[in-house]
SETI-800722 format. One record per residue (C-alpha): residue in one letter; x, y, z. Coordinates in pm, 1 decimal. Layout:
<atoms>
atom filo=A&east=X&north=Y&up=Z
...
</atoms>
This chain:
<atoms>
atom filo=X&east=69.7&north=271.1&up=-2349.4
atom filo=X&east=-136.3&north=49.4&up=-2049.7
atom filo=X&east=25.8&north=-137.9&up=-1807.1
atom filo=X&east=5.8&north=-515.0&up=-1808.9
atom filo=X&east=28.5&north=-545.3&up=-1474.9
atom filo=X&east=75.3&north=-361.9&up=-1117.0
atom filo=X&east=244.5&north=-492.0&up=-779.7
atom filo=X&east=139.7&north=-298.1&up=-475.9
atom filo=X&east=394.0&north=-449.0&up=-200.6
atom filo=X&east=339.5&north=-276.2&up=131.6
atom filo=X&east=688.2&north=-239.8&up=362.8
atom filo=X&east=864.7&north=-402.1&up=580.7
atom filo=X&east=755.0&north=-422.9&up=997.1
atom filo=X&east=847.6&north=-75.0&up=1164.2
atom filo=X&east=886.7&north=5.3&up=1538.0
atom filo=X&east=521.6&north=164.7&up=1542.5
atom filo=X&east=417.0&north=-187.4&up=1337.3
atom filo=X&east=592.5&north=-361.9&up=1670.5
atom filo=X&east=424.0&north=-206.2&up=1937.6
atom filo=X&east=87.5&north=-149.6&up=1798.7
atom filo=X&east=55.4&north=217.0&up=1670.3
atom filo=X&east=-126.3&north=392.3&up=1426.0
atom filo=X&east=158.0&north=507.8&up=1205.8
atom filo=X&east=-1.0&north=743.1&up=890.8
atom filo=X&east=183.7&north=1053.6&up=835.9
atom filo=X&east=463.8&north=944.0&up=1092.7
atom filo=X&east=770.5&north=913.4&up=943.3
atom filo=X&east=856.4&north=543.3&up=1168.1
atom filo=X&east=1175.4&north=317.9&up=1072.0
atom filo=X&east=1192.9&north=-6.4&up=976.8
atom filo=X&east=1334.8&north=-269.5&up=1205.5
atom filo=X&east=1574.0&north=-524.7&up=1146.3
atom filo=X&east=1290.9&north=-751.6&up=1075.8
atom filo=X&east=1156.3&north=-534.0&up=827.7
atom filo=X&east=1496.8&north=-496.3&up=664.3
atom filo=X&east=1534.4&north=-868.5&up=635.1
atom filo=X&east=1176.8&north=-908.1&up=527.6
atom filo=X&east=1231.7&north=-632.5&up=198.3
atom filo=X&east=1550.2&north=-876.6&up=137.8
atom filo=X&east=1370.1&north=-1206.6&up=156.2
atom filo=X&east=1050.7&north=-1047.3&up=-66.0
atom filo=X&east=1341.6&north=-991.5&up=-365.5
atom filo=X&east=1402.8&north=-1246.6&up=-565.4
atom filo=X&east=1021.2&north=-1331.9&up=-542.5
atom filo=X&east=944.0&north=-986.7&up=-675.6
atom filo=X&east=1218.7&north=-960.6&up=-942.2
atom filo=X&east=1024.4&north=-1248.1&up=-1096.1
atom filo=X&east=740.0&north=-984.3&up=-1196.9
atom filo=X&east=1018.6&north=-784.7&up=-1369.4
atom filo=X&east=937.3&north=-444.5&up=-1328.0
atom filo=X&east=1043.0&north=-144.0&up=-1552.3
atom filo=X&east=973.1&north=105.9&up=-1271.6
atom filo=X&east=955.9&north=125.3&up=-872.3
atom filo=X&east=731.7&north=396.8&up=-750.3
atom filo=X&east=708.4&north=429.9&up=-365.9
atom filo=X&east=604.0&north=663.6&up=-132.9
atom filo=X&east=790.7&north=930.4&up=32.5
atom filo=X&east=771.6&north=805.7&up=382.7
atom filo=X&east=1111.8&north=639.7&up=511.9
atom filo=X&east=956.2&north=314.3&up=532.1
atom filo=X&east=818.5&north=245.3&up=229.8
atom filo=X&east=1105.4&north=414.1&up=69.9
atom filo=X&east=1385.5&north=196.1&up=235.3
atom filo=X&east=1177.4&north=-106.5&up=153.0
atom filo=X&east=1179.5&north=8.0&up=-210.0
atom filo=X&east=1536.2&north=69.4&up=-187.6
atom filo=X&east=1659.4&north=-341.4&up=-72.5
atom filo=X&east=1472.5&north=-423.0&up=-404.8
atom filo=X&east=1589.5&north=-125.9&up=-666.5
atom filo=X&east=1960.4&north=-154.7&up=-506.5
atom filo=X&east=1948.7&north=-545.8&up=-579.3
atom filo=X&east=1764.6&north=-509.6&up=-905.6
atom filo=X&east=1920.3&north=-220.8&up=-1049.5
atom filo=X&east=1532.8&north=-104.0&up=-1176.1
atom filo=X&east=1457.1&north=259.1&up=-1168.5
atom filo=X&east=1275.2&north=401.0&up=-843.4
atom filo=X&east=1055.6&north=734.0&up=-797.3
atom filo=X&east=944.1&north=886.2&up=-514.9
atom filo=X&east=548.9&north=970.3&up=-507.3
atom filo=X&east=377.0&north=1133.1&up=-177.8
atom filo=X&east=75.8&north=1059.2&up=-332.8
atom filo=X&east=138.6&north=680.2&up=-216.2
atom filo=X&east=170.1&north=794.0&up=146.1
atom filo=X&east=-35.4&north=599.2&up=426.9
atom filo=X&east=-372.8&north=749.1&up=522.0
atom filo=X&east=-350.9&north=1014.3&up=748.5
atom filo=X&east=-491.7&north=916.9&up=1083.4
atom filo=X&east=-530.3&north=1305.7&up=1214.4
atom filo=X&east=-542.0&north=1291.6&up=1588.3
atom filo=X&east=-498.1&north=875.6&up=1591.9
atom filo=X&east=-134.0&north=904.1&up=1488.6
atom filo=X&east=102.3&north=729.7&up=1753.0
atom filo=X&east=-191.5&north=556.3&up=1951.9
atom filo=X&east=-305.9&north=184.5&up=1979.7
atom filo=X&east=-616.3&north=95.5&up=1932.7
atom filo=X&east=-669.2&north=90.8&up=2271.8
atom filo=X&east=-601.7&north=408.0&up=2338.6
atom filo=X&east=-796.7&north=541.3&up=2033.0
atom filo=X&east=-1122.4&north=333.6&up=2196.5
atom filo=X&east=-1079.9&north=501.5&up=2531.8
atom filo=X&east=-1036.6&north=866.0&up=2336.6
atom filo=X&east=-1345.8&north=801.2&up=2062.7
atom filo=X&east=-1574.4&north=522.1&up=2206.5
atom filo=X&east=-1665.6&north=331.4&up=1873.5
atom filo=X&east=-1517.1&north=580.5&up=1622.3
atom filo=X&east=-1223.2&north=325.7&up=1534.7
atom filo=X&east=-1466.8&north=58.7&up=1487.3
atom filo=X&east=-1719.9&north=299.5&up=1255.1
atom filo=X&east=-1433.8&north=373.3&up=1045.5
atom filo=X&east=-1269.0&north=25.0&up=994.7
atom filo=X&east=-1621.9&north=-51.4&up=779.0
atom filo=X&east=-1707.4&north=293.1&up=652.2
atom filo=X&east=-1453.0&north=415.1&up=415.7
atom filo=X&east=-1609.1&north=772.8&up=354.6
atom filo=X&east=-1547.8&north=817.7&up=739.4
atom filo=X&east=-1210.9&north=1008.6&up=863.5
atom filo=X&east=-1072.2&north=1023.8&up=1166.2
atom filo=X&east=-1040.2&north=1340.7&up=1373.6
atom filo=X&east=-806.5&north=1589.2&up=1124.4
atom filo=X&east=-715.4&north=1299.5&up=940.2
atom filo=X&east=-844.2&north=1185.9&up=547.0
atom filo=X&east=-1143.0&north=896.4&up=438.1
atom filo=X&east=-1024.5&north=612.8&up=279.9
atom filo=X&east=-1185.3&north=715.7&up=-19.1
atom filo=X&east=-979.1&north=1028.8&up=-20.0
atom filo=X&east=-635.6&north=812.6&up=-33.1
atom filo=X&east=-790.6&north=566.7&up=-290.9
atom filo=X&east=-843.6&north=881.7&up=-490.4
atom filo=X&east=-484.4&north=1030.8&up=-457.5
atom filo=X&east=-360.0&north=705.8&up=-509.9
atom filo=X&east=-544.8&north=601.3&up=-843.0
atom filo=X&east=-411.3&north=926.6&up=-1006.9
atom filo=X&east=-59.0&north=756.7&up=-944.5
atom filo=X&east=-171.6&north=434.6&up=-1164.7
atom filo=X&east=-336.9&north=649.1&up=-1433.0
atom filo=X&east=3.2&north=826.7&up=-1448.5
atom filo=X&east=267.3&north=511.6&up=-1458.7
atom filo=X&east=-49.7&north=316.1&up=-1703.0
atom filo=X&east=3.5&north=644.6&up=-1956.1
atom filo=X&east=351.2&north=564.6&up=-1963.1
atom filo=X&east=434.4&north=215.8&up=-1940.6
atom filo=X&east=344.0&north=-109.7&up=-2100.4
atom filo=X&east=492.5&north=-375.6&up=-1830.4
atom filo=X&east=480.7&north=-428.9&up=-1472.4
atom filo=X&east=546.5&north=-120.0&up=-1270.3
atom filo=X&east=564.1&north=-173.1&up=-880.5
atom filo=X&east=447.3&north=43.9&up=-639.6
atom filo=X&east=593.1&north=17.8&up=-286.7
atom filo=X&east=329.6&north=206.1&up=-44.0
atom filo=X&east=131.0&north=100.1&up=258.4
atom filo=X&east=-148.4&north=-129.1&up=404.6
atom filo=X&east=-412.5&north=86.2&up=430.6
atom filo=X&east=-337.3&north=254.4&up=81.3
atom filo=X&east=-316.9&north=-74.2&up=-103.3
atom filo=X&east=-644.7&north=-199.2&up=74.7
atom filo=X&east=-812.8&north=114.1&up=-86.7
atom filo=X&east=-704.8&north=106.4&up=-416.0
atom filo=X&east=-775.6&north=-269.8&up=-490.0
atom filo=X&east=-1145.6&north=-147.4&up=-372.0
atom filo=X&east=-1126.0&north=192.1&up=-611.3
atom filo=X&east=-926.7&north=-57.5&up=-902.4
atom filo=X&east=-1140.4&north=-319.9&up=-915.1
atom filo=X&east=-1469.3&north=-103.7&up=-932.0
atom filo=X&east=-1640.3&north=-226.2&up=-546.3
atom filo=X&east=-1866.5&north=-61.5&up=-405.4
atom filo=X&east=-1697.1&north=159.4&up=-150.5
atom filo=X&east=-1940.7&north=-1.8&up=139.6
atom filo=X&east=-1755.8&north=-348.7&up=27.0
atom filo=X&east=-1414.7&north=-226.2&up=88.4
atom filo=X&east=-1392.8&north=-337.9&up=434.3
atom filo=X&east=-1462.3&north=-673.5&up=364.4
atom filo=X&east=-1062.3&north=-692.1&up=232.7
atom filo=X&east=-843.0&north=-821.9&up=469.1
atom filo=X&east=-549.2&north=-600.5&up=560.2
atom filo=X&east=-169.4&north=-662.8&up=368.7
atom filo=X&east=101.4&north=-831.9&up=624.5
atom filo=X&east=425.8&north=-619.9&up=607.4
atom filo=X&east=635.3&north=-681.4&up=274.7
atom filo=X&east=299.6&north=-872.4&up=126.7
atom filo=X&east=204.7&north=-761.5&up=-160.8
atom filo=X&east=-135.4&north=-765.1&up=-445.9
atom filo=X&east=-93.4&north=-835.9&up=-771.3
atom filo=X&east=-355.9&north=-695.3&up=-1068.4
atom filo=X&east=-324.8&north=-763.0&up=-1452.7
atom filo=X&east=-501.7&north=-718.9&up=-1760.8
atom filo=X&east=-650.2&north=-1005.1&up=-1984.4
atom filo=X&east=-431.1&north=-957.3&up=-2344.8
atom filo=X&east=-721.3&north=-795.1&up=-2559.9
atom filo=X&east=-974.4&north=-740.8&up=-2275.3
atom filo=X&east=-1157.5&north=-426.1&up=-2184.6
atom filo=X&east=-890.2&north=-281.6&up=-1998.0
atom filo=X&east=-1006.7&north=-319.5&up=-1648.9
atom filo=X&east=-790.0&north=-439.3&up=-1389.8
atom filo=X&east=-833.8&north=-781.4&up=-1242.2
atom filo=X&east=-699.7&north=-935.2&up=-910.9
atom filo=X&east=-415.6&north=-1188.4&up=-941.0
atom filo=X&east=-339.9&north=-1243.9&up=-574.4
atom filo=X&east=-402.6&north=-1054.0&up=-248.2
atom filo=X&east=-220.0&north=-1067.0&up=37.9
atom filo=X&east=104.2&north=-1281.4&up=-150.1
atom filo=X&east=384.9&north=-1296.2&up=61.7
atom filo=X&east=751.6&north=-1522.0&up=137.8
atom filo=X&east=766.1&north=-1784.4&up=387.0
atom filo=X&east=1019.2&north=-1618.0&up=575.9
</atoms>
C-alpha cells in the first residue's frame, strides 16, 4: 500500500516557545495557548481524514496529538523517531545567549543543514530518522496518515521528501505552532511526493 497523502502538523506554543528557548530534547509543556491552538486546528484537520496519528514522544507534540485523536476518535502511535532535533549544548538558551557562547555558529547552522550543534544532531540526521517513519506508515497505509512532530523536523523532511538539495533546505520558512504541511501523490503518478501547502494554519 502508498499513502495518498501526509499531514505534518507541528504542536501547539510551549513555555520554552514563549520565552524564546531552544527546546530539542527538552521535554517543555504546552501552554494554555497551545492547548487552545491543538483545539482550534481540529475540525480543520479532521477534514483530511486520517486513518492514523503518529506523533512524537515528547509531551508536546504528544498532547497536541492527543486534543485531535480524543475528538476524532482516530488511532494514535507514539514514534521517538519524530522527536525535535537535538540541539546538544543549545538546549534551554535563546539565541542570544547561544551568539554570546558560539559567535556565528547559530547563524552557520540555520543555512547549513549537515552542520550540528555542539553534542547535538545535523538536520540531515533528523530528516533521515524521520523519513524511515514515512516509509513505514506509506508500507502500511493507503490514506492520509498524520504525523504530529516539530518545526525543525517537519522543515527537514519536506527538504529530504521532496528531493532538494540539502544546501536549499534553509530557504523553507519555519512552521508556526499547530501549522501544519500538507504532501500528496498525483492518482497514477510516479510516486513522489508533492507539496500541497506549507505553513497552513487556523485564524485563531
Amino acid at each position: 500500500m502508498t499513502l495518498d497523502r501526509l499531514v505534518l502538523w507541528r504542536h501547539g506554543e510551549t513555555d520554552y516557545n514563549a520565552t524564546g528557548r531552544m527546546q530539542g530534547h527538552y521535554d517543555s509543556a504546552l501552554t494554555e495557548t497551545g492547548w487552545n491552538q491543538a483545539r482550534f486546528a481540529v475540525p480543520v484537520l479532521s477534514g483530511f481524514a486520517p486513518e492514523l496519528v503518529v506523533c512524537s514522544d515528547l509531551r508536546r507534540a504528544r498532547d497536541t496529538a492527543t486534543v485531535f485523536t480524543q475528538a476524532t476518535s482516530v488511532e494514535l502511535r507514539v514514534d521517538e523517531r519524530l522527536r525535535e532535533t537535538h540541539f546538544g549544548k543549545w538546549q534551554g538558551l535563546t539565541a542570544a545567549e547561544i551568539a554570546a557562547e558560539w559567535p556565528g555558529a547559530l547563524d552557520a547552522w540555520r543555512v547549513d543543514a549537515s552542520l550540528a550543534p555542539p553534542d547535538g544532531e545535523t538536520r540531515i540526521e533528523v530528516a533521515e530518522r524521520a523519513a524511515a517513519v514515512v516509509a513505514d506508515v506509506d508500507a502500511e497505509c493507503s490514506g492520509t496518515v498524520l504525523l504530529a512532530a516539530h518545526g525543525g523536523l517537519i522543515s527537514a523532511l519536506t527538504g529530504r521528501l521532496l528531493d532538494l538539495p540539502t544546501d536549499r533546505w534553509s530557504l523553507l520558512g519555519g512552521i508556526g505552532n499547530c501549522h501544519w504541511t500538507v504532501f500528496t501523490r498525483r492518482p497514477g503518478g510516479d510516486g513522489r511526493w508533492r507539496l500541497s501547502s506549507y505553513n497552513a494554519g487556523t485564524t485563531r
